[in-house]
C-alpha positions in Angstrom: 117.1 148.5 80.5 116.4 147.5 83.9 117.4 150.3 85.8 116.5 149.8 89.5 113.6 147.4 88.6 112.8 144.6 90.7 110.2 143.2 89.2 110.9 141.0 86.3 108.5 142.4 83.4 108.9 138.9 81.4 108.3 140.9 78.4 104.6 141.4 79.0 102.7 144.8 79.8 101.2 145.3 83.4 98.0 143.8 82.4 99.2 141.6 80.4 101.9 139.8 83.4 98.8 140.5 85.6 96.2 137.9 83.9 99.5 135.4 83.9 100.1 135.3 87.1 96.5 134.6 88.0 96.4 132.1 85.5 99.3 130.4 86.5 98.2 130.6 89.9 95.3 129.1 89.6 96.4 126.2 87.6 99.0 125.7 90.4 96.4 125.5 93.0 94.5 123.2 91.6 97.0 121.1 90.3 99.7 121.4 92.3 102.1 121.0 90.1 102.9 122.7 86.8 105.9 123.1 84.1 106.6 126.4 83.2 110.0 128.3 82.3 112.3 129.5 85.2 111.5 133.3 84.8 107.4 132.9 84.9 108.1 130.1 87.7 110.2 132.9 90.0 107.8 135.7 89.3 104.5 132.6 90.3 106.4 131.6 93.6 106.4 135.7 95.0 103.3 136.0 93.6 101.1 132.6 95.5 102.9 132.2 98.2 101.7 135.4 99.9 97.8 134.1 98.9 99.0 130.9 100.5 100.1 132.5 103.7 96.5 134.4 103.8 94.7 131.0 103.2 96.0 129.8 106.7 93.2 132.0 108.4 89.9 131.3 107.0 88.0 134.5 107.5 86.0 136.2 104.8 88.0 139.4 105.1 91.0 136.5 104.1 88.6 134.9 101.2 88.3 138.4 99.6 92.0 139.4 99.8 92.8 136.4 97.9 89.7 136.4 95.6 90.9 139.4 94.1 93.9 138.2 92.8 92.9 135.1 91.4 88.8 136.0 90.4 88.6 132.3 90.3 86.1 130.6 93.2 86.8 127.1 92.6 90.6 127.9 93.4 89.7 130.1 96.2 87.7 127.0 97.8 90.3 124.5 97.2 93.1 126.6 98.5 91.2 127.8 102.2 89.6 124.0 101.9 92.7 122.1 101.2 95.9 123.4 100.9 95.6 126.1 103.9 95.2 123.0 106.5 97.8 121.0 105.2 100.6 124.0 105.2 99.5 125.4 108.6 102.6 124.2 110.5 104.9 125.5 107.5 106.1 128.8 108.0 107.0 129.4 104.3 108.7 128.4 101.4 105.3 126.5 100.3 106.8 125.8 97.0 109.4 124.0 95.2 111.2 124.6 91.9 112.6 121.3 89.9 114.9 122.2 86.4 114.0 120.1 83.7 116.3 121.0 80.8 115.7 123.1 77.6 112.5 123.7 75.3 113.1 122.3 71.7 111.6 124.8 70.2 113.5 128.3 71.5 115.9 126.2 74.2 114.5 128.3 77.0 115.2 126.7 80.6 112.3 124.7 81.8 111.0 124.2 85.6 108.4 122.3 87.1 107.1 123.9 90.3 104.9 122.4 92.8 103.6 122.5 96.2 106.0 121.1 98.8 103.4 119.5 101.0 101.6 117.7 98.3 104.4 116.1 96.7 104.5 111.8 97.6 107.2 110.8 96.4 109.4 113.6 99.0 107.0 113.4 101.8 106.7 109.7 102.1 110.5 109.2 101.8 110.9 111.8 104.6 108.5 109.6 106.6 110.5 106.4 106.1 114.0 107.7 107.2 112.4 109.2 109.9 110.7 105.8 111.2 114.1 104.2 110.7 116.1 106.0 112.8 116.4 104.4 116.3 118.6 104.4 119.3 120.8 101.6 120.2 121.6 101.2 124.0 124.5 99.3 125.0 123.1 96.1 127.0 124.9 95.7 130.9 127.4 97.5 132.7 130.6 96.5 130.9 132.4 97.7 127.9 132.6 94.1 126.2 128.6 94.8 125.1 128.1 96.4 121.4 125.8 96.8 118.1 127.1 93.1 117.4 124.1 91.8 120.6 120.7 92.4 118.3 122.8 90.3 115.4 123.3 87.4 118.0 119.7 87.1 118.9 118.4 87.5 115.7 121.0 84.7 114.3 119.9 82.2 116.9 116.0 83.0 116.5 116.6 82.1 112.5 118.4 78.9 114.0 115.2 78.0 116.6 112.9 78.7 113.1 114.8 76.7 110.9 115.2 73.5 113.9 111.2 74.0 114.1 110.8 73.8 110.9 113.4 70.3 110.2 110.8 68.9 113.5 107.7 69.5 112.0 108.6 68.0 108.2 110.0 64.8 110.2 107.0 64.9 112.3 104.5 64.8 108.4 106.6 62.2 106.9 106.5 59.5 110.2 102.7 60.4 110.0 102.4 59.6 106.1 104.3 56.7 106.3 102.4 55.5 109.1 99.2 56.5 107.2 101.1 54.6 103.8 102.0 51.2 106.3 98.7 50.8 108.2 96.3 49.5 105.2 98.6 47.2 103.8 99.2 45.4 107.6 95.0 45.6 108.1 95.2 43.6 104.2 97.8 40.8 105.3 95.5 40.5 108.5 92.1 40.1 106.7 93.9 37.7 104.4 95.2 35.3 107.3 91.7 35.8 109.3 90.0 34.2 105.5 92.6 31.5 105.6 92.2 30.4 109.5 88.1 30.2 108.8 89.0 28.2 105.7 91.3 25.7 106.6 89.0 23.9 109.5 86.3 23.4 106.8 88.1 22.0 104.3 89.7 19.3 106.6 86.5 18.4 107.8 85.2 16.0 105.4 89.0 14.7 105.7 88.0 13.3 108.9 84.6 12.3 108.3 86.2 10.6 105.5 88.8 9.0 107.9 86.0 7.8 110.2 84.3 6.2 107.3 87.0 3.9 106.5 87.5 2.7 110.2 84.1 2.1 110.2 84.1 -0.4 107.2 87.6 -2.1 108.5 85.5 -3.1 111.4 83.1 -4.9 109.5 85.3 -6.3 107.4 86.9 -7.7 110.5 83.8 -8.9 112.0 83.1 -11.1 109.1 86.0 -12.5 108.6 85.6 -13.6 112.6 82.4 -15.2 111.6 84.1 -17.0 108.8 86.7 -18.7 110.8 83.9 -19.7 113.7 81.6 -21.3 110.8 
């Protein structure tokens, strides 16, 4: 019967309830994060956030306070190393209790409980919202101006992008078809070039030919003139 008992006695003597707090503690600390029923969860959050608090002053009247509950160094370091800076600004409620449902094997009601400030997920979304939120100003004197302006410009920028874009394919394709035209003319040139240097040599034993034959129809004529004077 708990007659004017605050403290939850979990079913565990004081010694007993002692060494699991520390333990839990101490796994929480390092960890940050641990599953545990609801009960032992309650009792760990008024039992570390206290030590938490102390670890925001790093003396070595601070170290010893806190060294006594837990009788773990590695935990003391990380908590005045680590988490002391990084809840400094926080002025409580360091932790965070998360229900996850029943245990199989007695259906007691499960937690997961974890530091606030080391949490990504939470922080990080925080972060995001926060950078998102800005404040629109309504552009000139007059009450025609609204939200609708930033649409506007952003419409016609994707308009100047896209036009850009339509100019510099038309501007490659001229180019390659330039590039696909300009051999085959350079071809059809060499090929007439050949065909001019050919041509006067092959009519020129035509006309040496030609002058052959006018040179033996003189003859002939000149002997036939002797002939008729004889």
């Amino acid at each position: 019967m708990r007659n004017r008992n605050k403290i939850n006695q979990l079913g565990r003597t004081a010694s007993h309830r002692s060494a699991l707090m520390m333990n839990l503690a101490n796994a929480l600390i390092t960890h940050k994060r641990i599953s545990t029923t609801i009960a032992k969860a309650k009792a760990l959050r008024g039992y570390v956030e206290p030590l938490i608090t102390k670890a925001k002053n790093d003396t070595t009247h601070s170290r010893r306070l806190v060294f006594r509950h837990l009788q773990n160094k590695e935990a003391v370091a990380e908590l005045f190393r680590e988490v002391g800076p990084k809840v400094a600004d926080r002025p409580g409620g360091y932790t965070r209790i998360i229900k996850t449902g029943f245990r199989s094997g007695d259906s007691a009601e499960m937690c997961m409980i974890e530091l606030v400030d080391f949490n990504e997920v939470y922080t990080t979304d925080s972060k995001a919202s926060a950078a998102k939120k800005t404040r629109r100003s309504r552009r000139g004197s007059g009450g025609g101006a609204s939200a609708d302006a930033p649409a506007a410009e952003q419409k016609a920028a994707t308009e100047k992008a896209v036009a850009a874009e339509v100019v510099e394919e038309a501007v490659v394709e001229t180019a390659e078809e330039v590039k696909e035209e300009a051999p085959i003319e350079t071809a059809e040139a060499a090929v007439e070039e050949v065909a001019e240097t050919e041509a006067p040599a092959q009519e020129a034993p035509a006309e040496t030919e030609s002058s052959e034959d006018a040179g033996d129809e003189t003859n002939e004529s000149d002997d036939d003139k002797k002939e008729a004077s004889n």
